[in-house]
N, C-alpha and C positions, 0 to 999 in steps of 0.2 A: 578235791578233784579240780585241776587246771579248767581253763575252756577248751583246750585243743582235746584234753584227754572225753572232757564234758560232748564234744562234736563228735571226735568217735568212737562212742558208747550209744551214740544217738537220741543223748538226753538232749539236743538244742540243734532246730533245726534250720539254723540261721537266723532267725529273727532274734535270737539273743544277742548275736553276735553286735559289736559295734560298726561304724563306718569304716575305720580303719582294717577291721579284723576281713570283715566283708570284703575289702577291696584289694587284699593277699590271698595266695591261695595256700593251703591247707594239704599238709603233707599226709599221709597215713602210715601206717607201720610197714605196711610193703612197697611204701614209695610212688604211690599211687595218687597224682591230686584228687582233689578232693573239692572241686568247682564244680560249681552246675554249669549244664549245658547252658547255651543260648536260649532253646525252648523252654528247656525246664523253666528258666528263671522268667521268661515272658507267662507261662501256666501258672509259675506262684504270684506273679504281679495281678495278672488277673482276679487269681482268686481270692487276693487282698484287697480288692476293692470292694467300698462299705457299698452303704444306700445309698451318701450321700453321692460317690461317683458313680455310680450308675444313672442317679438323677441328672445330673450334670450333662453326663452321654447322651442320657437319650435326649434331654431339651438343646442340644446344641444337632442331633440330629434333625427333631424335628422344625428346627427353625433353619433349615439348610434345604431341607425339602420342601417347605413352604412360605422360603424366603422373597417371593416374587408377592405372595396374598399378605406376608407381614411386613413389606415397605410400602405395600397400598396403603395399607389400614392408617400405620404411620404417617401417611404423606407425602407430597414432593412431585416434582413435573416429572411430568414423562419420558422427558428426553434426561434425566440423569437416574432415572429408576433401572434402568437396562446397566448402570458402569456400579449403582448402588449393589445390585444384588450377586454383583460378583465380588465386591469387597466384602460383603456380609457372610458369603459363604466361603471365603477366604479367612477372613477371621475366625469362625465354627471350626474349621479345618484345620485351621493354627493349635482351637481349644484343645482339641480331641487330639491332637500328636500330643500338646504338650502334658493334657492328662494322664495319658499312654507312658509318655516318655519321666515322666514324675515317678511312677509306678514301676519301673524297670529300672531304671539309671540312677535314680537321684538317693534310693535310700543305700547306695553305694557313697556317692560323693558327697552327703549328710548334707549341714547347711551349709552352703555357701554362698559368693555375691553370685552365682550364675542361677541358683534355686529362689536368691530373692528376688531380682529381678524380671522372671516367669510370673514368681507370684503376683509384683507391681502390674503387668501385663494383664494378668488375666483379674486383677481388683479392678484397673480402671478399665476394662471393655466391659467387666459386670456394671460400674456404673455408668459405663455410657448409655449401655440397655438401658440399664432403669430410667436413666432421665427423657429418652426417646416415650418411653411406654407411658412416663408419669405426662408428660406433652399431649404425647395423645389421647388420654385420656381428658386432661383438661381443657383440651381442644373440642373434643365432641363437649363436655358441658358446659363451657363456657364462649366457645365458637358459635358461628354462623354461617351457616349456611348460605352458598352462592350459586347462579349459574353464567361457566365461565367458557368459552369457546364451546357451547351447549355439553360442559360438564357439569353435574352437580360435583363444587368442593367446598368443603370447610377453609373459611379465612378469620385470619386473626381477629379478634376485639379487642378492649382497653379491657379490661380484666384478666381475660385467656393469654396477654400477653402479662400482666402484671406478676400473673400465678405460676406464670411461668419462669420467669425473673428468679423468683421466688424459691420455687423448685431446683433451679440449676445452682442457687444459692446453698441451698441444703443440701443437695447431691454433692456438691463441690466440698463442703467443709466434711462432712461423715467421710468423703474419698480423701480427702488431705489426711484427715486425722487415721484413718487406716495405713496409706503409705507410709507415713510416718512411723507407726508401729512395724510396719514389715520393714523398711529398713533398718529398725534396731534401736531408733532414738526414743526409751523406754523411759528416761527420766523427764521430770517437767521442766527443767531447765530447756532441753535440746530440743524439746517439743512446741515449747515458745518461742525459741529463736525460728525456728523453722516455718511456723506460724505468722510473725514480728516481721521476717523477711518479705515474704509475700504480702501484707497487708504493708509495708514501706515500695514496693514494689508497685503495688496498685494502685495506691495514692500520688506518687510520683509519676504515673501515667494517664491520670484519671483527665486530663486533660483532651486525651485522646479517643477514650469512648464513652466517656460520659454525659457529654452533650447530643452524640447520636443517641444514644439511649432515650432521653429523656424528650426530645424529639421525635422519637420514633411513638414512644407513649403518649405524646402529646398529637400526634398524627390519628391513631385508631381513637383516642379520645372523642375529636373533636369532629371523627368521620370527614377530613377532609376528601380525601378519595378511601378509596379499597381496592382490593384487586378485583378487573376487569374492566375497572373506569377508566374512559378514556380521558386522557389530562392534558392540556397544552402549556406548559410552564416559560413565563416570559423573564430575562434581567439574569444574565444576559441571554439572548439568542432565544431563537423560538423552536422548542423542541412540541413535536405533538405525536402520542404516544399511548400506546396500553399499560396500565400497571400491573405489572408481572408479581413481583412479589412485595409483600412491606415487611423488611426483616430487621433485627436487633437492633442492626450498625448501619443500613444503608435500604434503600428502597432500587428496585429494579422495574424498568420500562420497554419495553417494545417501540421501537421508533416505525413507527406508521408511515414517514416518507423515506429512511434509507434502508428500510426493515433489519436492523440490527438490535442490539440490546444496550441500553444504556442504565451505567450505575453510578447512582446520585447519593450522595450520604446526607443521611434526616436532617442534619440542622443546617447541611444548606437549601433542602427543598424547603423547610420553612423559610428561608429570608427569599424565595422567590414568589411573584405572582404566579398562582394557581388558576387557570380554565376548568372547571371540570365539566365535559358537553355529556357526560352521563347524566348529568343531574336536572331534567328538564325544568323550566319554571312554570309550565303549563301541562295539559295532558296531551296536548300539540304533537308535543317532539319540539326537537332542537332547529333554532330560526335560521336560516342560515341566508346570507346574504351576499347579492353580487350587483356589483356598478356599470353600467353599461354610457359612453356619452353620444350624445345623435343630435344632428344637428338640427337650427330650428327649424328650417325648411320641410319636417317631418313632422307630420302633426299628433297628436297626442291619439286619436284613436286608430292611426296605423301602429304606432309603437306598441299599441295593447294589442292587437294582432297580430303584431309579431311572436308577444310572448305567449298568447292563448297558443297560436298553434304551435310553439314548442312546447309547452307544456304538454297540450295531448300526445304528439312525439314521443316526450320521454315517459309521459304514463304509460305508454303501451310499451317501453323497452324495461325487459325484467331487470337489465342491469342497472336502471336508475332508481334506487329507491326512494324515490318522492313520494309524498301523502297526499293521493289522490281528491282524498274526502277532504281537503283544506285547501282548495284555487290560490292561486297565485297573489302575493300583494304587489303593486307596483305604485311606486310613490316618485313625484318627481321631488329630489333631495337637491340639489342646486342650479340656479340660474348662470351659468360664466358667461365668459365673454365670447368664448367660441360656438358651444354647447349646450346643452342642458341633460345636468346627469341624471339618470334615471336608477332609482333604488327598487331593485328585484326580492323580493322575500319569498324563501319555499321552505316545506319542513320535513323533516326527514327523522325517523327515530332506529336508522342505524347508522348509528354513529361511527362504529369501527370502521365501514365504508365511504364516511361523506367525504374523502378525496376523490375515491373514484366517482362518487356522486355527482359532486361538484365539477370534475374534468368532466364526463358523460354527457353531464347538463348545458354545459358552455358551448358544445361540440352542435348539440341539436340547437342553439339559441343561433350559432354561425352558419346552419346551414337554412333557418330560416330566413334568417337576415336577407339571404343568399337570395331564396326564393320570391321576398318580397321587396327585393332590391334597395332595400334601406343600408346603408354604410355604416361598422360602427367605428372606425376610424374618427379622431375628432378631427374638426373640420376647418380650415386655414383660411382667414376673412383676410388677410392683404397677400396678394400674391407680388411679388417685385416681378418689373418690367422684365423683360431679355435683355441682357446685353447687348450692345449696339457693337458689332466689327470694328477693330481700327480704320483708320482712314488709309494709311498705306496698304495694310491689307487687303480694302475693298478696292485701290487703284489697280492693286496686282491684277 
């Protein structure tokens, strides 16, 4: 018995059939085809799906419904978690057509390059999960704990970054070597060259990320900063700043005087000086200092009463964050020829604000100035004569 005669006797209910046979239609003896409807064939798809696609289904369901609690968990700022959880549920929504669509269409069109490149599709966003999930997981045990614009979050370490490395290292070669297989290069010849490429390819470029790398490791190592430290980095130009992120290939900053965001790549923030005013060297807080010049004419226990009573000024204004419980130092730091400069020391341990601290404070130092008639202008010891009228002039 043929297969046509085999279909209709009703010994083979198309799953016998081949791709080819499947993708003809099928005559019967009164002339009648002999296709399934469009329904029907979406009810047999269905009802050929294992375990294994039902699992599939429902964890791509339920990481679509609680894709906003599973980008938390994972990580990442706030402001790219609202564009993250529409790609993530874009993707979910990609899986699930194309499971659907595998199930319906494909065991018509058999294998082909359009059935393996789905499969390519959905191998690397399986391992893109996993290497997110294996992250975060080694982030909670070998991260730290911070508080950062009064958020508690996990920030990288020299290990949680090391193991990390690590993991996208392993995730990377098991997904190479799987593609590999779905596109068909089964022998070990084609599987080395494919292999042989990519590792001439990353050696040939290693120029390029390999020093941020290692700088980047070399940064959480050595705890120069972390994120939430405030940094001021000099050579060239004075940038002063919050540390946003410390990532692979580059470290990101918060510019505190043009509030923008600035990205620096690790091994040139090592060749620069580093500030870090997070890091007090006392229990104080951070010293911070300003120059005032007054001329000598002004005797040394008005100048200190100028600054008592701004000080108490700006203790009582909430926007100056000065340390009350620590008075003021005042040192006279040079003798010139005009003046004598006067060195103002106050401490402050909020740091993310000591611009506006320091503007605040300067503000109430001028208006006591103001009050107690002291100048802080420096002050001009020869003054030149007037000029004298021409003589034709004055005849006029």
């Amino acid at each position: 018995m043929d297969l046509a005669e085999r279909t209709r006797a009703g010994l083979c209910d198309g799953r016998c059939l081949g791709p080819s046979h499947r993708a003809r239609q099928l005559v019967g003896r009164d002339g009648v085809a002999l296709v399934q409807e469009p329904w029907n064939s979406l009810i047999s798809g269905i009802r050929a799906l294992d375990l294994l696609h039902w699992a599939l289904i429902g964890l791509n369901l339920v990481l679509m419904l609680f894709a906003p609690l599973v980008l938390r968990l994972l990580g990442g700022s706030k402001e790219k978690r609202g564009m993250s959880v529409h790609i993530f549920r874009a993707l979910n929504l990609l899986i699930l057509l194309t499971l659907l669509f595998s199930q319906v269409l494909l065991p018509v069109l058999g294998d082909s390059l359009f059935t393996r490149l789905i499969a390519i599709f959905v191998a690397a966003y399986i391992y893109y999960l996993l290497f997110h999930v294996l992250s975060w997981f080694i982030k909670r045990r070998f991260g730290r704990q911070r508080e950062v614009e009064d958020e508690i979050v996990w920030v990288e370490t020299y290990n949680s970054r090391v193991l990390t490395l690590l993991a996208a290292v392993l995730v990377s070669v098991i997904g190479i070597i799987s593609l590999i297989q779905i596109l068909g290069y089964t022998s070990l010849l084609q599987a080395g060259g494919v292999v042989g490429f990519i590792g001439v390819l990353l050696a040939l470029t290693q120029g390029a990320w390999a020093p941020d790398i290692i700088s980047g490791l070399v940064i959480l190592n050595s705890r120069l900063f972390e994120e939430g430290d405030v940094i001021e980095l000099r050579e060239p130009g004075d940038i002063l700043g919050v540390v946003f992120k410390t990532k692979v290939f580059h470290s990101e900053l918060l510019d505190l005087v043009g509030n923008h965001r600035i990205v620096l790549q690790n091994a040139r923030v090592r060749g620069m000086t580093i500030r870090n005013y997070s890091r007090f060297a006392s229990a104080r807080g951070l010293r911070e200092q300003m120059r005032f010049k007054i001329g000598y004419d002004v005797p040394a226990a008005r100048v200190g009463r100028l600054f008592d009573s701004a000080f108490e000024h700006a203790v009582a204004d909430k926007d100056i964050a000065i340390e009350e419980q620590y008075p003021l130092e005042l040192r006279a730091c040079e003798a010139g020829d005009y003046a004598v400069e006067w060195c103002l020391f106050y401490y402050t341990k909020d740091v993310r604000n000591m611009l506006k601290t320091r503007q605040l404070f300067l503000g109430v130092i001028l208006e006591a100035a103001a009050r107690e008639g002291i100048g802080l202008a420096t002050p001009v010891l020869y003054a030149p004569p007037p000029l004298s009228a021409p003589t034709g002039a004055a005849d006029s």
